[in-house]
C-alpha positions in Angstrom: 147.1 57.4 112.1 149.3 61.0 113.0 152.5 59.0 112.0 151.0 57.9 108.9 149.7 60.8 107.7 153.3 62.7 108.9 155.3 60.2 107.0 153.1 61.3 104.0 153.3 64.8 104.8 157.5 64.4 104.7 157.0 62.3 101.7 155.3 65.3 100.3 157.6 67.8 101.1 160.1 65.8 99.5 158.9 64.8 96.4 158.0 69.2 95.7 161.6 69.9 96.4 163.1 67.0 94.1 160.5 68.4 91.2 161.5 72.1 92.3 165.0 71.6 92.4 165.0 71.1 88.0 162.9 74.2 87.4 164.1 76.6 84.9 164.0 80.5 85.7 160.9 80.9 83.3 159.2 77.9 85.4 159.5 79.3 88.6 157.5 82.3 87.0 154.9 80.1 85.3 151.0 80.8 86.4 149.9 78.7 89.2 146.8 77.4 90.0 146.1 79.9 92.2 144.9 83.5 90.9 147.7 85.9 90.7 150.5 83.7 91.9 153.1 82.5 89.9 154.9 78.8 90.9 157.2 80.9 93.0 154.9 83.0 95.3 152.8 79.0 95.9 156.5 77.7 97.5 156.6 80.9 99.1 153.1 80.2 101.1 154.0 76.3 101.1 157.0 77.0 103.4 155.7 80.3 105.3 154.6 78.4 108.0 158.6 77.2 108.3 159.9 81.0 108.2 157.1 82.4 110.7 156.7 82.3 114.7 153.3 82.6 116.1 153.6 86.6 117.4 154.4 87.3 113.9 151.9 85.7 112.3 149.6 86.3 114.5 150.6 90.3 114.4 150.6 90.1 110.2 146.6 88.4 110.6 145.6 91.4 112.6 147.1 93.3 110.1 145.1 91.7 107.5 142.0 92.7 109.0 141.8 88.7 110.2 141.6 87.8 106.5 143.5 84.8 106.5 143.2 84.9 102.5 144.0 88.7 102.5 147.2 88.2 104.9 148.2 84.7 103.1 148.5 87.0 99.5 150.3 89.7 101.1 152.7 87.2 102.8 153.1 85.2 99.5 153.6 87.7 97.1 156.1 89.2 99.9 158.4 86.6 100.5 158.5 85.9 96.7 159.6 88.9 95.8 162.5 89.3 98.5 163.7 85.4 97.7 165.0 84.2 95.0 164.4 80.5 94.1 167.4 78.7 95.3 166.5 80.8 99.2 162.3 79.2 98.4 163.6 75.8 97.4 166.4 75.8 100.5 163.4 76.4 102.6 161.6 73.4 101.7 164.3 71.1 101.4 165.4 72.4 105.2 162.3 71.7 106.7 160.8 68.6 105.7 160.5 67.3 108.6 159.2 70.7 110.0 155.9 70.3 112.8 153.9 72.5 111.3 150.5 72.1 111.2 147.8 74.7 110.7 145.7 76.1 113.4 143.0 73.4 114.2 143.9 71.1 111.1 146.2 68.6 112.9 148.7 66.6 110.7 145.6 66.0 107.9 145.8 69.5 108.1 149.0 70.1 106.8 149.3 67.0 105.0 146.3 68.5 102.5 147.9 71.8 102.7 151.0 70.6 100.9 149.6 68.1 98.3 146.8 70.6 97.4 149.6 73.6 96.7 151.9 71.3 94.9 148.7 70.4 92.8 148.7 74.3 92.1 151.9 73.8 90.9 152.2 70.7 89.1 149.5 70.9 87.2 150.3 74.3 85.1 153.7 73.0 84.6 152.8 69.3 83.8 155.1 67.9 86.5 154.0 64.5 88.3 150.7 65.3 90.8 151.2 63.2 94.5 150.5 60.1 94.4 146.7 59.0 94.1 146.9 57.0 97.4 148.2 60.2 98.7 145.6 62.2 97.5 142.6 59.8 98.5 144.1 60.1 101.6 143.6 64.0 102.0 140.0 63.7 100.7 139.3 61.2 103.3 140.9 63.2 106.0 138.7 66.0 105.1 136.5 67.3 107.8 133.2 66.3 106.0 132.4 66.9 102.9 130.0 70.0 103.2 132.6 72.3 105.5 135.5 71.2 102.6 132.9 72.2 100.0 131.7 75.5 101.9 135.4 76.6 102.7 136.0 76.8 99.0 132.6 78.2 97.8 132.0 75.0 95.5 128.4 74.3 94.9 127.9 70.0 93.3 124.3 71.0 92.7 123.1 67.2 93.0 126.2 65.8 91.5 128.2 63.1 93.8 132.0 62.8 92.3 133.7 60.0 92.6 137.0 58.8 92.0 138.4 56.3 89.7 141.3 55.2 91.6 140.5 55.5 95.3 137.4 54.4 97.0 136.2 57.7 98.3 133.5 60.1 97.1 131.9 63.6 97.6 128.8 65.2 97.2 124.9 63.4 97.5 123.7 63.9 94.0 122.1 61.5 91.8 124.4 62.3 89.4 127.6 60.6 89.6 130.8 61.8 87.9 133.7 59.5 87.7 137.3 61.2 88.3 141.1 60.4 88.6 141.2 61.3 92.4 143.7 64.3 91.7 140.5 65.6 89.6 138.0 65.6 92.5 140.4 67.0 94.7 141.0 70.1 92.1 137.3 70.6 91.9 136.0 70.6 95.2 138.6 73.3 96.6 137.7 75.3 93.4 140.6 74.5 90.9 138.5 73.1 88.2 134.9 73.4 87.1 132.6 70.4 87.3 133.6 68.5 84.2 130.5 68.8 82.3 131.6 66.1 79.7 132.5 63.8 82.2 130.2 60.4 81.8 127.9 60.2 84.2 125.8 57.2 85.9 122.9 56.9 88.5 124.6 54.3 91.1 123.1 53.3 94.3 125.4 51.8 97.3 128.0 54.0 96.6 130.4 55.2 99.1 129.5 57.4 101.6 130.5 60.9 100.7 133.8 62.5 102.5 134.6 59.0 103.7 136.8 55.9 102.1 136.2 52.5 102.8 
């Protein structure tokens, strides 16, 4: 399954830089996803890990108080202002096939790392998300859905989401909510609000949450 998910991980990687690689100037500045951080400061955390040796990241955490969020900002916001975007794209393109994977998250780990910070990306600029297989396979990778859930600070209150295109769903509500999988991945790490309009059925025997198959 490691090899799987690290040919997907590559694949990843790949596909960002090939989307990258035809932004305008005024692109690379566009709002991401992510409060406070244009397109250009998300590359700069996507390919951190690539730039960084354990001392030194271990050295800038302590600095941050242990704040991962706190010393991933400061890193971000860093990096993006001291590189320009042809130095943040070469650093993707030259490390596709980089080992990296994040401190107890194993290859999932950085597999969901990179498809959910190119979502952060895509989706403000209207660029092609990963593909949905891709996607179902980072929600069913997840370490259960109530630890995903927590990590974010996203509350289903009794809704289960499921999505359209992948068998794979989240939550233990009643209430179920159809979604494109690149929806329910958006809003369970916080991107994106439950879609209140969304149609929504009562089904029984559905899949087990956090799991596919």
């Amino acid at each position: 399954m490691d090899t799987q998910l690290q040919t997907e991980t590559y694949a990843e990687r790949e596909r960002l830089a090939s989307l990258l690689a035809d932004l305008t100037p005024e692109q690379w500045d566009t709002p991401s996803l992510c409060t406070g951080w244009r397109v250009r400061e998300v590359v700069a955390h996507i390919t951190f890990p690539f730039r960084t040796k354990p001392l030194r990241f271990f050295t800038g955490l302590a600095a941050a108080r242990f704040s991962i969020n706190r010393f991933s900002d400061t890193a971000a916001r860093r990096d993006a202002s001291r590189m320009s975007a042809d130095e943040l794209l070469r650093s993707l393109r030259d490390n596709v096939r980089h080992p990296w994977q994040p401190p107890g998250g194993g290859q999932a780990g950085a597999l969901s790392h990179d498809v959910i910070h190119g979502l952060d990306l895509t989706e403000p600029l209207g660029l092609p998300p990963a593909p949905p297989e891709r996607i179902a396979t980072v929600l069913a990778n997840a370490s259960g859905s109530a630890r995903a859930l927590a990590f974010f600070g996203v509350d289903l209150g009794g809704v289960t989401l499921r999505a359209q295109d992948a068998d794979i769903a989240f939550g233990t509500g009643d209430t179920v909510l159809d979604l494109p999988a690149k929806d329910l991945l958006l809003t369970i790490t916080g991107r994106r609000p439950l879609p209140a309009a969304a149609k929504a059925t009562t089904a029984p025997g559905r899949p087990t949450p956090g799991t596919s198959g």
